[in-house]
C-alpha positions as a Markdown table, in Angstrom:
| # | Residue | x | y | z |
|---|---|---|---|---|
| 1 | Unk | -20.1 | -19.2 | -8.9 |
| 2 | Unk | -19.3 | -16.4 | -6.3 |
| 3 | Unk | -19.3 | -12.8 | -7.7 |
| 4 | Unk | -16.7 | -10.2 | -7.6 |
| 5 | Unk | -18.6 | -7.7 | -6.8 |
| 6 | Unk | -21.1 | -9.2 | -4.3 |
| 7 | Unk | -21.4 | -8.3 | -0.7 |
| 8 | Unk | -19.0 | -8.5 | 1.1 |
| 9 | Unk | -17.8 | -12.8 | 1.7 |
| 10 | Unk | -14.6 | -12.6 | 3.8 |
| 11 | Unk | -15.0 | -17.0 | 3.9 |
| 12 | Unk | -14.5 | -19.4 | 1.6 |
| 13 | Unk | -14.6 | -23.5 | 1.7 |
| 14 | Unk | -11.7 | -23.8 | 0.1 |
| 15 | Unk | -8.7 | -23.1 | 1.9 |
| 16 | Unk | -6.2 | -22.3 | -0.8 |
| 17 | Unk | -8.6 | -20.0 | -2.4 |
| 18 | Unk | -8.6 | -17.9 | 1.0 |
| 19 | Unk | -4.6 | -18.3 | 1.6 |
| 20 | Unk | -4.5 | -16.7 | -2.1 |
| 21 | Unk | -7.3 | -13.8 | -1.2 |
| 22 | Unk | -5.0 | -13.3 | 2.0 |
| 23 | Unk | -1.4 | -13.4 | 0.1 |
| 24 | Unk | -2.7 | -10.4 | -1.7 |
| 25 | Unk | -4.0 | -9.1 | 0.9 |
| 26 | Unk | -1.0 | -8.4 | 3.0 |
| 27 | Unk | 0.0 | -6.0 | -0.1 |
| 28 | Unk | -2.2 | -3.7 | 0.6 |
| 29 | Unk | -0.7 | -3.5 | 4.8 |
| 30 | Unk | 3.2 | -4.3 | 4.1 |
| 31 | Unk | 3.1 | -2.4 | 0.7 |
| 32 | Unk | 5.4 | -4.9 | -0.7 |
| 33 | Unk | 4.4 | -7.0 | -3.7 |
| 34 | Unk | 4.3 | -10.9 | -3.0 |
| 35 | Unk | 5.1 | -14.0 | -5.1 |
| 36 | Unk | 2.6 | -14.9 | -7.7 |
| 37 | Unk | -0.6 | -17.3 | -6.2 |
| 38 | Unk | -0.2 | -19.8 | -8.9 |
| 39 | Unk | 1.3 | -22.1 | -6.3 |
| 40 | Unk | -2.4 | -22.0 | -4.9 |
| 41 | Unk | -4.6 | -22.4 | -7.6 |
| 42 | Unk | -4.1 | -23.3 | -11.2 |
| 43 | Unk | -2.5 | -21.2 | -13.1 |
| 44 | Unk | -5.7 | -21.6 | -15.9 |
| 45 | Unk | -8.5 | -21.8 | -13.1 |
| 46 | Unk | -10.5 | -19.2 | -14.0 |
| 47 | Unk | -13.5 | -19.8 | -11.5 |
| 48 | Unk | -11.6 | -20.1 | -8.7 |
| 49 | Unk | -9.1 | -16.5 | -9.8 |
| 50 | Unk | -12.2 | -15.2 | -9.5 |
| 51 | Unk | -13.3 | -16.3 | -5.9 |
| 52 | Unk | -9.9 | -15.4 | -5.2 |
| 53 | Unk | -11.2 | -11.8 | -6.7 |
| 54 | Unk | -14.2 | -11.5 | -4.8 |
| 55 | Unk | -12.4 | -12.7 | -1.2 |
| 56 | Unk | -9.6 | -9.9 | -1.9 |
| 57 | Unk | -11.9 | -7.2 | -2.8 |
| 58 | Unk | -14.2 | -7.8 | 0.3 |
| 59 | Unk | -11.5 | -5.8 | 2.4 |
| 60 | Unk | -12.3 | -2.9 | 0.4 |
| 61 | Unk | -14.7 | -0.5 | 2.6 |
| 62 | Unk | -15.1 | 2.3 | -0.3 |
| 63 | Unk | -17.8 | 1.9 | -2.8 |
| 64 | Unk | -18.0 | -0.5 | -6.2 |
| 65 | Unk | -18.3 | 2.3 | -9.2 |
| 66 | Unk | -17.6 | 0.2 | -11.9 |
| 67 | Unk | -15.6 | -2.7 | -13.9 |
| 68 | Unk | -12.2 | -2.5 | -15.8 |
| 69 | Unk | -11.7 | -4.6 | -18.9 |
| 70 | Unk | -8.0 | -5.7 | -19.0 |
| 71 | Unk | -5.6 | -7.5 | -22.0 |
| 72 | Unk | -8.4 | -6.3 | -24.5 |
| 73 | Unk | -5.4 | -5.9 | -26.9 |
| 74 | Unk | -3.2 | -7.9 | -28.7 |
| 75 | Unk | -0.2 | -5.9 | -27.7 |
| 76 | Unk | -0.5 | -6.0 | -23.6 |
| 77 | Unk | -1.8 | -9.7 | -23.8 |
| 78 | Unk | 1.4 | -10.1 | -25.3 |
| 79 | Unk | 3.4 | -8.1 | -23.1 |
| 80 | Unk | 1.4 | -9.5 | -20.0 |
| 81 | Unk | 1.7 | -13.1 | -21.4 |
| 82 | Unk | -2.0 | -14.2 | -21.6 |
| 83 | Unk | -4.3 | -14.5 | -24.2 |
| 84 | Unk | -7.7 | -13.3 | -23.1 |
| 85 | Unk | -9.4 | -10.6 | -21.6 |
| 86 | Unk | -10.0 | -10.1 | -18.1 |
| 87 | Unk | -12.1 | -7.9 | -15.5 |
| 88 | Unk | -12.2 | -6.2 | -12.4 |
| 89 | Unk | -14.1 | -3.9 | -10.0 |
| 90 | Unk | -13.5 | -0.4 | -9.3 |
| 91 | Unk | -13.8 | 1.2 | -6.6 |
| 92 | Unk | -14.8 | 5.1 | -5.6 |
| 93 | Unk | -10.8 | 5.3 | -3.8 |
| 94 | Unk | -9.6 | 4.8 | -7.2 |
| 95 | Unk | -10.6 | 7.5 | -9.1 |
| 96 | Unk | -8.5 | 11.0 | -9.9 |
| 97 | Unk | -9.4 | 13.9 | -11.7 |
| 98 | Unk | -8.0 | 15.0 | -15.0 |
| 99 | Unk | -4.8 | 16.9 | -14.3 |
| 100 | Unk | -4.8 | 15.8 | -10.4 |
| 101 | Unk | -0.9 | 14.8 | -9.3 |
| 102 | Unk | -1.6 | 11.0 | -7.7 |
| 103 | Unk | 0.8 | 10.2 | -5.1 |
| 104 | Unk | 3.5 | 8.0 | -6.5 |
| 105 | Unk | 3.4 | 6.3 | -2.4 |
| 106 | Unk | 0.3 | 4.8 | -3.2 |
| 107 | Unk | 1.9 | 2.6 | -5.9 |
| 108 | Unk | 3.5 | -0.5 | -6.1 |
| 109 | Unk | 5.0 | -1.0 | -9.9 |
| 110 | Unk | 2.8 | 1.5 | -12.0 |
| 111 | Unk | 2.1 | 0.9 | -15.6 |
| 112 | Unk | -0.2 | 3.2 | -17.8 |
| 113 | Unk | -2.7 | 2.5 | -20.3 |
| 114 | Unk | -4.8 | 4.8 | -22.7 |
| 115 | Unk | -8.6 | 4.0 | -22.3 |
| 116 | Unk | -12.3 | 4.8 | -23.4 |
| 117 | Unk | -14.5 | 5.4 | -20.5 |
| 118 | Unk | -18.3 | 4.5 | -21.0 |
| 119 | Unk | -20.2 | 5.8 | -18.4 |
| 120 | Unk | -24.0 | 3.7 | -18.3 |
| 121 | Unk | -27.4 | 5.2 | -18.1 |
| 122 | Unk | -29.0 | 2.2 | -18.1 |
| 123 | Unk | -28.8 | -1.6 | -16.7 |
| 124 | Unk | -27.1 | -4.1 | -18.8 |
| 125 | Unk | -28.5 | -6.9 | -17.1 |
| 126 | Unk | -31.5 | -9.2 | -19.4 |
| 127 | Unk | -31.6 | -9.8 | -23.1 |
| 128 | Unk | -29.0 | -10.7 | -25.8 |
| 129 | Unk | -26.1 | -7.7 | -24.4 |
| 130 | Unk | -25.0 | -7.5 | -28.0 |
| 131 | Unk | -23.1 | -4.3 | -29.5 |
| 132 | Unk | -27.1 | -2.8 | -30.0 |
| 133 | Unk | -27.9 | -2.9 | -26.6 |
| 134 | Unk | -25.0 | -1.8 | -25.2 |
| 135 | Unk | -24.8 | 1.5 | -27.4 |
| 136 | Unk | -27.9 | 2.1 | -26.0 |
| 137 | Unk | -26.8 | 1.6 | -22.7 |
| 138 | Unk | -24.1 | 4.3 | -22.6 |
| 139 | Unk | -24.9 | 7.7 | -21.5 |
| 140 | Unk | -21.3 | 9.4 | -23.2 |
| 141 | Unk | -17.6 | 8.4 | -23.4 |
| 142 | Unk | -14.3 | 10.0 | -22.2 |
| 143 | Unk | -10.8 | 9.7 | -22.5 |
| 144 | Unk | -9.3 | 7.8 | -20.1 |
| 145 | Unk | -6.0 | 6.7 | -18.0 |
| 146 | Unk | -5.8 | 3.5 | -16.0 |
| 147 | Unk | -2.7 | 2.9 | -13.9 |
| 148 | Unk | -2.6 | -0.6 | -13.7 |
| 149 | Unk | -0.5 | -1.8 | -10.9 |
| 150 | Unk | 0.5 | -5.4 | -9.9 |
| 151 | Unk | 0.1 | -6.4 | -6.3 |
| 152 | Unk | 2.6 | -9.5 | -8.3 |
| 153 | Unk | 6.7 | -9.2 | -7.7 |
| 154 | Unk | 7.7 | -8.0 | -10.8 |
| 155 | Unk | 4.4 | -8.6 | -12.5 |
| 156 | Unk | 5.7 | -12.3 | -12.9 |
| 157 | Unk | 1.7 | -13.1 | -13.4 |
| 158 | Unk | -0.4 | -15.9 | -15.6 |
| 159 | Unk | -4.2 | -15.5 | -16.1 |
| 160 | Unk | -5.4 | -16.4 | -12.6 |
| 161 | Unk | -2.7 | -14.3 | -11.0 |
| 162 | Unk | -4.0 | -10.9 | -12.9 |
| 163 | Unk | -7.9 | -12.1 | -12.3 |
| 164 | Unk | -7.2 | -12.5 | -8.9 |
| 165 | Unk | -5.5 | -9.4 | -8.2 |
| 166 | Unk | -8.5 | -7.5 | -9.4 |
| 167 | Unk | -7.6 | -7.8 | -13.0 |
| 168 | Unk | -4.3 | -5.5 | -12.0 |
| 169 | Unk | -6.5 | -2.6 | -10.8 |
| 170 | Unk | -4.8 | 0.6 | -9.4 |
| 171 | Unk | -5.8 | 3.8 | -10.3 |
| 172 | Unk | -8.1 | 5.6 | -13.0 |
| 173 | Unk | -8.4 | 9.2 | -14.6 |
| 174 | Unk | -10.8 | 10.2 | -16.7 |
| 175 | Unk | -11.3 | 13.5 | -18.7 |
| 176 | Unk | -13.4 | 16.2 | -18.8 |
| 177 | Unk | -14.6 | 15.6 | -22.4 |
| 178 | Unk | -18.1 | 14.1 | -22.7 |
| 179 | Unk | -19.4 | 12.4 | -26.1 |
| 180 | Unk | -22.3 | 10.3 | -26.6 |
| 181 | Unk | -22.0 | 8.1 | -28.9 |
| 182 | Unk | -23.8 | 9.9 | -31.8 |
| 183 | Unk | -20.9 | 12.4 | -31.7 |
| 184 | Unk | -18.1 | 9.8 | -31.2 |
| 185 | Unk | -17.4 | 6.4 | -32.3 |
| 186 | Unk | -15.0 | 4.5 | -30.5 |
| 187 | Unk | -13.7 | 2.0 | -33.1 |
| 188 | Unk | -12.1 | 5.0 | -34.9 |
| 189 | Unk | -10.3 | 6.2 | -32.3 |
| 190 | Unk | -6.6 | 7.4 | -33.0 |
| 191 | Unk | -4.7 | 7.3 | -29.4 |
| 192 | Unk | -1.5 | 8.5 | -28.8 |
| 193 | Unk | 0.0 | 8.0 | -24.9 |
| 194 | Unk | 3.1 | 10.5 | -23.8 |
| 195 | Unk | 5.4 | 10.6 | -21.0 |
| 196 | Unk | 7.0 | 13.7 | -20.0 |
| 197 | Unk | 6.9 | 14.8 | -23.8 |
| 198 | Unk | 7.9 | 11.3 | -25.2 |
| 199 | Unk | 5.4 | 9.3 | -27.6 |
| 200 | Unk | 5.2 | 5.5 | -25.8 |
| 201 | Unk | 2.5 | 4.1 | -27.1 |
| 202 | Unk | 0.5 | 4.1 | -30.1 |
| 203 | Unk | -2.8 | 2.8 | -30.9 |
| 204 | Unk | -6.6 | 2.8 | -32.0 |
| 205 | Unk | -10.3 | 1.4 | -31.2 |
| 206 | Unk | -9.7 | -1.4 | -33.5 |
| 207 | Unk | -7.1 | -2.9 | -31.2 |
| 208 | Unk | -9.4 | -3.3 | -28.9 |
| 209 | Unk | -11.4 | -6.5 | -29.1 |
| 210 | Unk | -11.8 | -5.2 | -32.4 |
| 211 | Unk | -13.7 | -2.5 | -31.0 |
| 212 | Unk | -14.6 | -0.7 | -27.5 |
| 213 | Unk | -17.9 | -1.5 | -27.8 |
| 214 | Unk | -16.8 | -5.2 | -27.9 |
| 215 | Unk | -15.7 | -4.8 | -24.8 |
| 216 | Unk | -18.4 | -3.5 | -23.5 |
| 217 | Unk | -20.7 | -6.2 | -24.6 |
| 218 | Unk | -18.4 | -8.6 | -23.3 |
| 219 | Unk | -18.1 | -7.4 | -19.9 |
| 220 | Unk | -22.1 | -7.6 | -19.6 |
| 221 | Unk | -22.4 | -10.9 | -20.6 |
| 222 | Unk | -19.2 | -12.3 | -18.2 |
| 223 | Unk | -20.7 | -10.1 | -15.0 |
| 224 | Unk | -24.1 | -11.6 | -15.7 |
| 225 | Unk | -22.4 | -14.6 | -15.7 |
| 226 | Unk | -20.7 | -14.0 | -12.7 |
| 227 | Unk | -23.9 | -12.9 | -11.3 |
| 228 | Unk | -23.6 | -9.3 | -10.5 |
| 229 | Unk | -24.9 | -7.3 | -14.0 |
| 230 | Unk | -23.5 | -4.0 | -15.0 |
| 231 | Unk | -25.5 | -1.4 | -14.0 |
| 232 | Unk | -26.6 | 2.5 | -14.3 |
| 233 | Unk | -24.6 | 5.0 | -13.5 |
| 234 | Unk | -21.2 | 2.7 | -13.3 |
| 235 | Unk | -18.0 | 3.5 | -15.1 |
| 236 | Unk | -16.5 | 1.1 | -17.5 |
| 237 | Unk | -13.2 | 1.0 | -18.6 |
| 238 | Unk | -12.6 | -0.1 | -21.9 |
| 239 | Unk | -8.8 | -1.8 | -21.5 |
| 240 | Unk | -6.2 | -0.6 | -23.4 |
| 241 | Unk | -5.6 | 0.8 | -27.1 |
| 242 | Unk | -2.1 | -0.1 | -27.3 |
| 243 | Unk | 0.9 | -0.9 | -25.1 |
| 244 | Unk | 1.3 | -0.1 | -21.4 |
| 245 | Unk | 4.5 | 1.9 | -20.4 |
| 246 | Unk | 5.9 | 2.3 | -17.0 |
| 247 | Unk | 5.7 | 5.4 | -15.0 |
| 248 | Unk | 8.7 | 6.8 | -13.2 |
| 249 | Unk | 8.3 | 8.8 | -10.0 |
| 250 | Unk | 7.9 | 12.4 | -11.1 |
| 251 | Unk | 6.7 | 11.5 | -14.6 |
| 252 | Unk | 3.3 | 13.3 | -16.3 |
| 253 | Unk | 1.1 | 10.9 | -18.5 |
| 254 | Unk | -1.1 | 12.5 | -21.5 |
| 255 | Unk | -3.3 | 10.0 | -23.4 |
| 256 | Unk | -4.4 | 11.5 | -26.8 |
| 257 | Unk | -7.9 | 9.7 | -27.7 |
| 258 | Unk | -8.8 | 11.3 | -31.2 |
| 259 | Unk | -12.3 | 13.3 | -30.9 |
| 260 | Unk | -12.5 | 12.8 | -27.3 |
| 261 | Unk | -9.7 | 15.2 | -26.3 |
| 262 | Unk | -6.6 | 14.3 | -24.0 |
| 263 | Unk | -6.1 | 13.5 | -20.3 |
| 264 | Unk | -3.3 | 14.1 | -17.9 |
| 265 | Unk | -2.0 | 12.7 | -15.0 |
| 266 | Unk | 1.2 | 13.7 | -13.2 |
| 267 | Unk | 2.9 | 11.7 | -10.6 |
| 268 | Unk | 4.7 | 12.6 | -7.6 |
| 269 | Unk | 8.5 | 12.2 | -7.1 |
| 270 | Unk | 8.4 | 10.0 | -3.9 |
């Protein structure tokens, strides 16, 4: 099974796997979202979303710095209409301080999510990847923002259109806090997500996958699967602890993550 974050493949034998890769491709030139690729592949194919994945990220020049866990929670499953987790890669473009303003041009149909970010200090890559091992595996955690961002018209998506779009990867914040995971423990986490003062989502650690460090141990066991294992020094996102909310142009977005502290982004008007 291809990777999604091997090197660089711009090929594939099958030809509706590469008109898919290329529909979403011409996003990313045109910035103007296309029609879903379910007409392509299946909209339950799982393997081939994924080749679709690793053929759209292959015109991405900056660096891989991580994974993003995506509909870890029962409320955006619900909201997105599937009813599993997902990942994707990111990538070193991605990535915006704490407090940074993001330009809102950059963005298709923005959505923001309150996350944990696990940052490794060691491979996850042999032996059983259960909750253990992966504890061990994290270096500290902070709170986190990802702006997910449909390359989808109106994020009309199934499962294999979000996989294939790189699990609906846009942006990412992370805070300044640091915590290792003797000072913090995810599955407690309160969060609390604002927009311009307003409380739009509400959530905790529990909602996701039961716990973050579910994810975690998820996401090392599907990337070894897919034959490209987490490794040290790469950023993992956790998926989010409740609802995702839209972002207006202009709008600020503070994520409240209990003992971990907060994180802002603010957006620019145009």
């Amino acid at each position: 099974m291809s990777s999604p974050t091997s090197a660089p493949d711009r090929t594939d034998r099958d030809p509706a796997i590469a008109a898919a890769a290329q529909r979403l491709s011409s996003v990313l030139a045109n910035r103007r979202p296309c029609a879903p690729i379910r007409d392509l592949i299946a909209a339950d194919d799982i393997e081939s979303a994924y080749r679709v994945q690793t053929l759209f990220n292959a015109d991405r020049t900056a660096a891989v710095v991580g994974r993003k866990v995506g509909a870890t929670s029962v409320a955006v499953q619900t909201q997105l209409g599937v009813d599993q987790p997902d990942f994707g890669v990111l990538f070193a473009d991605m990535a915006f301080g704490d407090g940074e303003t993001i330009p809102m041009g950059t963005l298709l149909q923005p959505k923001a999510e309150a996350e944990v970010a696990f940052m490794l200090k060691s491979d996850l890559a042999d032996g059983d990847l259960d909750i253990e091992q992966c504890r061990a595996a994290i270096d500290y955690a902070a709170p986190a923002l990802e702006i997910v961002d449909s390359r989808i018209t109106g994020w009309d998506i199934t499962f294999a259109d979000t996989v294939a779009d790189n699990a609906s990867a846009g942006l990412y914040v992370v805070g300044d806090a640091r915590r290792t995971l003797d000072e913090y423990s995810p599955v407690d986490s309160t969060m609390t997500m604002t927009i311009d003062g307003e409380v739009v989502s509400e959530g905790n650690g529990a909602a996701c996958l039961g716990d973050p460090l579910n994810v975690v141990a998820w996401l090392a066991r599907r990337a070894r699967q897919f034959g490209e294992p987490l490794r040290a020094g790469q950023l993992i996102l956790s998926g989010a602890l409740g609802p995702m909310r839209p972002i207006a142009p202009g709008a600020t977005v503070t994520a409240e993550i209990g003992e971990l502290g907060s994180v802002t982004a603010h957006f620019t008007s145009n």
